[in-house]
TIKOLFI-11376 format. One record per atom (N, C-alpha, C, O): residue number from 1; y, x, z; atom name; residue in three letters. Coordinates in steps of 0.2 Angstrom, whole numbers, padded with zeros to 4 digits. Each point is the difference from the previous one (the first is absolute). Last residue first. Layout:
REM residues N
+------+-------+-------+-------+------+------+
! resi !     Y !     X !     Z ! name ! resn !
+------+-------+-------+-------+------+------+
!  NUM !     Y !     X !     Z !   CA !  ala !
...
+------+-------+-------+-------+------+------+
//
This chain:
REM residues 65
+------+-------+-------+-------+------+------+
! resi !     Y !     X !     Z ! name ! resn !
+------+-------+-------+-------+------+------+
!   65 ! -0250 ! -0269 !  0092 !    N !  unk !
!   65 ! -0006 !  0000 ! -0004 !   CA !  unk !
!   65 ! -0006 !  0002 !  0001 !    C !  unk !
!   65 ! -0005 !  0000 ! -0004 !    O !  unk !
!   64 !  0024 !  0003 !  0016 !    N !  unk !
!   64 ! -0002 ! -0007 !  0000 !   CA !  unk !
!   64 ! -0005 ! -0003 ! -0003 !    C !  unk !
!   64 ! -0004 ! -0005 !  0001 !    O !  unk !
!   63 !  0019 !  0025 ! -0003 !    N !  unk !
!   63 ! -0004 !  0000 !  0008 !   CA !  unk !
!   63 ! -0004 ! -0006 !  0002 !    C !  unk !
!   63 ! -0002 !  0000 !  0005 !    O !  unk !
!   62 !  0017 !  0004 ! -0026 !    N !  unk !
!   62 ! -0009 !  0003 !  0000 !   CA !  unk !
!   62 ! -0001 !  0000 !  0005 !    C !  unk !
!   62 ! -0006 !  0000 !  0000 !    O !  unk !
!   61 !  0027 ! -0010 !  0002 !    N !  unk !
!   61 ! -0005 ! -0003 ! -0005 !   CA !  unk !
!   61 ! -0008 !  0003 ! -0002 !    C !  unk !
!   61 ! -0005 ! -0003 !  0000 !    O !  unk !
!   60 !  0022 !  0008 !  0022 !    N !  unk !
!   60 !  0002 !  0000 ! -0006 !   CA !  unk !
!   60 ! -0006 !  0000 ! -0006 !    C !  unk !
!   60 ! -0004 !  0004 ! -0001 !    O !  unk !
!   59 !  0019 ! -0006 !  0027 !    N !  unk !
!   59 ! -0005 ! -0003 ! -0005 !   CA !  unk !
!   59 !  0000 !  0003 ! -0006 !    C !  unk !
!   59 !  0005 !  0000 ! -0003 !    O !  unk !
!   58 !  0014 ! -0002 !  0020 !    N !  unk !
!   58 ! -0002 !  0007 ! -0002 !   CA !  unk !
!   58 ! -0009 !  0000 ! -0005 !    C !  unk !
!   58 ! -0002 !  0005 ! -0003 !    O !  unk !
!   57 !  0015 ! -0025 !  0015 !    N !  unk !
!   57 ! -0006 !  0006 !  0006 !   CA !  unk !
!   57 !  0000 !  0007 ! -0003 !    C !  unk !
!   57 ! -0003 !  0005 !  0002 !    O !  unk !
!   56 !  0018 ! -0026 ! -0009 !    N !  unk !
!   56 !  0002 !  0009 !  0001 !   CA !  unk !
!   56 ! -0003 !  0002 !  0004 !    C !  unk !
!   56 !  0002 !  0004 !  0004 !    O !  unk !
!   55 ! -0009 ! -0027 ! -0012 !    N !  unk !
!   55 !  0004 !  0005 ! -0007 !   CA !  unk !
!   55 !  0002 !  0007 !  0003 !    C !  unk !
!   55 !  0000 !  0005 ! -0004 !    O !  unk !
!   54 ! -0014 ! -0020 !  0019 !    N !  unk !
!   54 ! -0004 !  0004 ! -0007 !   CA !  unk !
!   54 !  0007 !  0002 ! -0004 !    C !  unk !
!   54 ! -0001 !  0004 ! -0004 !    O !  unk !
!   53 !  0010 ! -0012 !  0023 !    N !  unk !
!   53 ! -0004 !  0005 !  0002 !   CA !  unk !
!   53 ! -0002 !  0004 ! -0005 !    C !  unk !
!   53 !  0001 !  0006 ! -0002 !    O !  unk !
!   52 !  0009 ! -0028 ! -0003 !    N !  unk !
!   52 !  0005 !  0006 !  0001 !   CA !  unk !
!   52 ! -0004 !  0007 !  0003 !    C !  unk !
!   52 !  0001 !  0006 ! -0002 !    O !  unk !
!   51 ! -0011 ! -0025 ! -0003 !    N !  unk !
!   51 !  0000 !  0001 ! -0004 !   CA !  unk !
!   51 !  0005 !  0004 !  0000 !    C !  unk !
!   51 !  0001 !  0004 ! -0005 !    O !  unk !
!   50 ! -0005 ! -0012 !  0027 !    N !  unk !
!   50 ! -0006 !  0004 ! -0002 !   CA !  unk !
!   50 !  0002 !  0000 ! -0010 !    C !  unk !
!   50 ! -0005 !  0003 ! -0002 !    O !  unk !
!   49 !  0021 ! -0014 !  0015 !    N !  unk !
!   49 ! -0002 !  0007 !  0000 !   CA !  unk !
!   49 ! -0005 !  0004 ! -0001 !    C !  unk !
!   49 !  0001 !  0006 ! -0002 !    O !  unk !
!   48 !  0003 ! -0030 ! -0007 !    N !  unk !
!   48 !  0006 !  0006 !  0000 !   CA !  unk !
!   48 ! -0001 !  0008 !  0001 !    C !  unk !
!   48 !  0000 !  0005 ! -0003 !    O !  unk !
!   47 ! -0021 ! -0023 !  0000 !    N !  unk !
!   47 !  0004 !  0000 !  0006 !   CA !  unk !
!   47 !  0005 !  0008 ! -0003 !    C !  unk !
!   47 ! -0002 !  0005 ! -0002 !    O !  unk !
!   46 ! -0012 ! -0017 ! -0016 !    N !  unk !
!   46 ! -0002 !  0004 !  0005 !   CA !  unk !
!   46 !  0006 ! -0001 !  0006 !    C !  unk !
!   46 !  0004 ! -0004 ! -0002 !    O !  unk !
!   45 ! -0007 ! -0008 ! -0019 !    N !  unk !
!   45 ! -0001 ! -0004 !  0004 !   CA !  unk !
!   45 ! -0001 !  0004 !  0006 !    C !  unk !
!   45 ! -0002 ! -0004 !  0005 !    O !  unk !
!   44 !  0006 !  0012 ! -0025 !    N !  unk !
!   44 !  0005 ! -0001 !  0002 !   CA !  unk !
!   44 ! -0001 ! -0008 !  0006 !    C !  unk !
!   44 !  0004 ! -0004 !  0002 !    O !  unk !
!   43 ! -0022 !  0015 ! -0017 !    N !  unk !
!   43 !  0004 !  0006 !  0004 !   CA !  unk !
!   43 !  0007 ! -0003 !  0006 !    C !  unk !
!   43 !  0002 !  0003 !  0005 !    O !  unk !
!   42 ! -0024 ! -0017 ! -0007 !    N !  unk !
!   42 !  0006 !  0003 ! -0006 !   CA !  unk !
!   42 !  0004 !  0005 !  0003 !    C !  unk !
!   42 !  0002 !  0002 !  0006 !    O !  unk !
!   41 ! -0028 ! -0006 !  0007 !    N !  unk !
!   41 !  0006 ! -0004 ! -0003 !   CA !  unk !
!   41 !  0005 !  0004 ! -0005 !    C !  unk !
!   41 ! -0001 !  0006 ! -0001 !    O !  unk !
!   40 ! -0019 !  0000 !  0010 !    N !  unk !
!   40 ! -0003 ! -0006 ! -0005 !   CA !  unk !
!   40 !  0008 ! -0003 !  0000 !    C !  unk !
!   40 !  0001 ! -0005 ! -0004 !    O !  unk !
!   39 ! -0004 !  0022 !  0019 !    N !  unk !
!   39 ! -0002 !  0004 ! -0006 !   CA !  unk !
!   39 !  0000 ! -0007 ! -0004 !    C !  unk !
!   39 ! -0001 !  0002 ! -0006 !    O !  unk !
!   38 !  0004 ! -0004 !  0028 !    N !  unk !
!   38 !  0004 !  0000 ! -0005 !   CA !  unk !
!   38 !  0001 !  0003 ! -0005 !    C !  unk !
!   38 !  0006 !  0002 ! -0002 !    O !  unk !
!   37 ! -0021 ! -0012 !  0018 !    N !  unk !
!   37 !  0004 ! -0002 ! -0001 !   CA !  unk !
!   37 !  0003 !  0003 ! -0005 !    C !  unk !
!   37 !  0000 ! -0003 ! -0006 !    O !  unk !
!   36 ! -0014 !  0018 !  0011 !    N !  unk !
!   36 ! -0003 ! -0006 !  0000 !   CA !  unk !
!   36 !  0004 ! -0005 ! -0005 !    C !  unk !
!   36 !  0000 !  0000 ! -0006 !    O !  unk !
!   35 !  0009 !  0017 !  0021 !    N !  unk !
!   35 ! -0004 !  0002 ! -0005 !   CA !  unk !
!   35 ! -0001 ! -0005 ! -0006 !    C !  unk !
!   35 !  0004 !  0000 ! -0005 !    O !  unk !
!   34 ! -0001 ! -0002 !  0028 !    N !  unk !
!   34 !  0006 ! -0003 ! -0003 !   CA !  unk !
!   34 !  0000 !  0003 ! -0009 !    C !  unk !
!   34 !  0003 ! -0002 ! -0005 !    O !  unk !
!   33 ! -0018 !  0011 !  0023 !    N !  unk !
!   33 ! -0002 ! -0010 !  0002 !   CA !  unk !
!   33 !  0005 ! -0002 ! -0006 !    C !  unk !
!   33 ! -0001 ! -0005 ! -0004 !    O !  unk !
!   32 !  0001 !  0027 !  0009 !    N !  unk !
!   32 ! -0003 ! -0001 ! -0006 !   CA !  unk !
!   32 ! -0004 ! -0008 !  0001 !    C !  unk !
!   32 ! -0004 ! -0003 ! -0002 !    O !  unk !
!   31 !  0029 !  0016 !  0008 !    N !  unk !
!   31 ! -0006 ! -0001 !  0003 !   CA !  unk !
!   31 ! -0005 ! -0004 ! -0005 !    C !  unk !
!   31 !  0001 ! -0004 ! -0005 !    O !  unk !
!   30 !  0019 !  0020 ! -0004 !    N !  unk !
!   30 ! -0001 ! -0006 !  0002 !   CA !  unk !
!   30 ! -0007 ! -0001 !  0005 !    C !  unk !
!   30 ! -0005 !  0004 ! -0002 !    O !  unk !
!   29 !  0018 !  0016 ! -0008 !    N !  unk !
!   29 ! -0003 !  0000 !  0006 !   CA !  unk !
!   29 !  0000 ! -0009 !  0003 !    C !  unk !
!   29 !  0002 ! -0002 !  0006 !    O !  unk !
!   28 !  0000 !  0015 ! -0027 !    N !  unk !
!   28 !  0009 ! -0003 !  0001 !   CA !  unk !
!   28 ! -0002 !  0000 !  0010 !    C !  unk !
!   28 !  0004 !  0000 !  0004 !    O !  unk !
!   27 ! -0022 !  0005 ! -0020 !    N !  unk !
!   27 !  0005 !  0007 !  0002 !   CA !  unk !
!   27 !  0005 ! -0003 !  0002 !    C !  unk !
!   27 !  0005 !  0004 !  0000 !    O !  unk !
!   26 ! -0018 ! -0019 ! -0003 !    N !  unk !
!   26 ! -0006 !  0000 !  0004 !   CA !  unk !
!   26 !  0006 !  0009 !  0001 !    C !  unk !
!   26 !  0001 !  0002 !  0005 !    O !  unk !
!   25 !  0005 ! -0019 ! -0024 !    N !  unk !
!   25 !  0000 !  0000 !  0007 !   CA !  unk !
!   25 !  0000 !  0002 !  0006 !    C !  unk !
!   25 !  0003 ! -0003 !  0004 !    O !  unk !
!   24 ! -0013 !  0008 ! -0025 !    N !  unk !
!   24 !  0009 !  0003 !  0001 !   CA !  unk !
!   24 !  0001 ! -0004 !  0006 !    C !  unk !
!   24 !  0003 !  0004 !  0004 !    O !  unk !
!   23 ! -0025 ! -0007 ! -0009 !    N !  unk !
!   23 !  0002 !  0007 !  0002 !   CA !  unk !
!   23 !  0008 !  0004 ! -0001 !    C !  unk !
!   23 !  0002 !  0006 !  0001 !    O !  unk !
!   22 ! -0008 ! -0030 ! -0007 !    N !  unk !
!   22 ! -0004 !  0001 !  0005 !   CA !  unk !
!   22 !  0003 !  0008 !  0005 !    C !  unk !
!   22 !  0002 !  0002 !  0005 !    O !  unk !
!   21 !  0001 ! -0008 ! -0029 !    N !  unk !
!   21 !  0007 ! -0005 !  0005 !   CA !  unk !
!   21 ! -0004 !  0002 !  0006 !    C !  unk !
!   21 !  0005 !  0003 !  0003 !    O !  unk !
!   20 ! -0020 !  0003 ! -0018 !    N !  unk !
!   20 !  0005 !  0005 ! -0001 !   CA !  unk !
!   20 !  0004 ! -0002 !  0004 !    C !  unk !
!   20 !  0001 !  0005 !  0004 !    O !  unk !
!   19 ! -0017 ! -0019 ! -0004 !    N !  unk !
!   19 ! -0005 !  0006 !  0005 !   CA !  unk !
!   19 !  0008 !  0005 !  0002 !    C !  unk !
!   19 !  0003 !  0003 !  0005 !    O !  unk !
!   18 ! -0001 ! -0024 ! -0021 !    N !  unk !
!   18 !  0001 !  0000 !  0007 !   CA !  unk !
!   18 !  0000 !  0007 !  0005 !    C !  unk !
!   18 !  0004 !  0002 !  0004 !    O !  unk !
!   17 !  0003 !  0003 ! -0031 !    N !  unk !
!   17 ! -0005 ! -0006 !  0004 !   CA !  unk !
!   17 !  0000 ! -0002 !  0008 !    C !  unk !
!   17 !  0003 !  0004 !  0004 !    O !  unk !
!   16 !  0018 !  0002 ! -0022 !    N !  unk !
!   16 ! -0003 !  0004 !  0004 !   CA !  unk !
!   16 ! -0008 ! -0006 !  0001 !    C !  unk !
!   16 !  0000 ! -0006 !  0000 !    O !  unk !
!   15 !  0024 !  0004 ! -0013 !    N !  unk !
!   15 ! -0006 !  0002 ! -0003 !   CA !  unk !
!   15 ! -0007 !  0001 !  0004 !    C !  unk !
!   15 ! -0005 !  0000 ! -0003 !    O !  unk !
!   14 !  0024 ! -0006 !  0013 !    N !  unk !
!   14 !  0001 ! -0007 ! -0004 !   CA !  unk !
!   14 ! -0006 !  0005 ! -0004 !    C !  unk !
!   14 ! -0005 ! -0004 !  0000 !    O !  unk !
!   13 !  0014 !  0015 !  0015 !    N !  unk !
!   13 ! -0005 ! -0006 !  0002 !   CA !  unk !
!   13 ! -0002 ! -0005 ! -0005 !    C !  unk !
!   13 ! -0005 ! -0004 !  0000 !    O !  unk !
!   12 !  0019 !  0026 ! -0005 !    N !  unk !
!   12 ! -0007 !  0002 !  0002 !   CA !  unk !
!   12 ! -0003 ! -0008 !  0002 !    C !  unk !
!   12 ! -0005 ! -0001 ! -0004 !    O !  unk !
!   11 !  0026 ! -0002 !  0000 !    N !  unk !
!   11 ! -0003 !  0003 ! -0008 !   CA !  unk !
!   11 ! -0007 !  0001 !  0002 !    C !  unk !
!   11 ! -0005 ! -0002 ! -0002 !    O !  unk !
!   10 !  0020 !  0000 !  0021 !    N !  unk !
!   10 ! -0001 ! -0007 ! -0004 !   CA !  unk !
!   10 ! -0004 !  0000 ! -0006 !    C !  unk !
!   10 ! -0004 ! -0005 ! -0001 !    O !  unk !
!    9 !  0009 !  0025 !  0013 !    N !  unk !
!    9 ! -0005 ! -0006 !  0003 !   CA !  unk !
!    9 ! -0001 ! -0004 ! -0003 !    C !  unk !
!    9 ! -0006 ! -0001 ! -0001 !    O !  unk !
!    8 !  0016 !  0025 ! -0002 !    N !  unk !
!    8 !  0000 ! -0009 ! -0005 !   CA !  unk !
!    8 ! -0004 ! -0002 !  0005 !    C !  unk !
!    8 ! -0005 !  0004 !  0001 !    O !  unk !
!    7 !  0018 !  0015 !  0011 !    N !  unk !
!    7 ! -0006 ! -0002 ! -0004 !   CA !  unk !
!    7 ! -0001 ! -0006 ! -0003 !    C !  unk !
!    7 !  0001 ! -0005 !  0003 !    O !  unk !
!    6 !  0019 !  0024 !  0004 !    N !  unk !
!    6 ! -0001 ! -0007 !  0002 !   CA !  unk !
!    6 ! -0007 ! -0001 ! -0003 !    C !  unk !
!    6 !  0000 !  0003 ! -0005 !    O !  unk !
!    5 !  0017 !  0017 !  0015 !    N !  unk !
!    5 ! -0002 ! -0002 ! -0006 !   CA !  unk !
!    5 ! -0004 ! -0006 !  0001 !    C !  unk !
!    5 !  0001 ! -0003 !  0005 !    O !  unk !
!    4 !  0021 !  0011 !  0004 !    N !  unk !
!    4 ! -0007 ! -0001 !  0001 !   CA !  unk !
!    4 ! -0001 ! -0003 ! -0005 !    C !  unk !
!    4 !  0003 ! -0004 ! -0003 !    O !  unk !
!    3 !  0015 !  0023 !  0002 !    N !  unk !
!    3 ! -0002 ! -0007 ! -0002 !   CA !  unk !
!    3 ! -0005 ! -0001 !  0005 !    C !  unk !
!    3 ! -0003 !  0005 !  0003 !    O !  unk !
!    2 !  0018 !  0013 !  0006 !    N !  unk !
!    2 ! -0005 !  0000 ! -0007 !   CA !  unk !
!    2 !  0000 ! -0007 !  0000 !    C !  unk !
!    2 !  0002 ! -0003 !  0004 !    O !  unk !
!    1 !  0019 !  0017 !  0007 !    N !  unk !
!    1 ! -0005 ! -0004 !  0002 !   CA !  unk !
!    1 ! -0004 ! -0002 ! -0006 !    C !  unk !
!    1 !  0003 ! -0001 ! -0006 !    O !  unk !
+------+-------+-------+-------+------+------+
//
């Protein structure tokens, strides 16, 4: 069985700008009313599952850019 691989979120968010938080969401398949809200909060103020999504959606940092 392989590792899954996992994505910094936490290291991405914490550097990223809104639009970037914005369009990592937006591949996690958040509705874009929720967009909004929660691009402008802490990473760790995201809801469990949804920072379980962005770490093993398979994401990865140039896709973002």
């Amino acid at each position: 069985m392989g590792k899954i691989g996992t994505f910094d979120a936490a290291g991405f968010w914490k550097n990223a700008y809104a639009h970037q938080r914005g369009k990592l969401l937006k591949k996690v398949n958040v509705p874009d009313d929720q967009i909004l809200i929660l691009a402008n909060k802490q990473y760790l103020e995201l809801p469990a599952p949804l920072r379980y999504e962005i770490e093993t959606s398979g994401i990865q940092k140039k896709d973002l850019m």
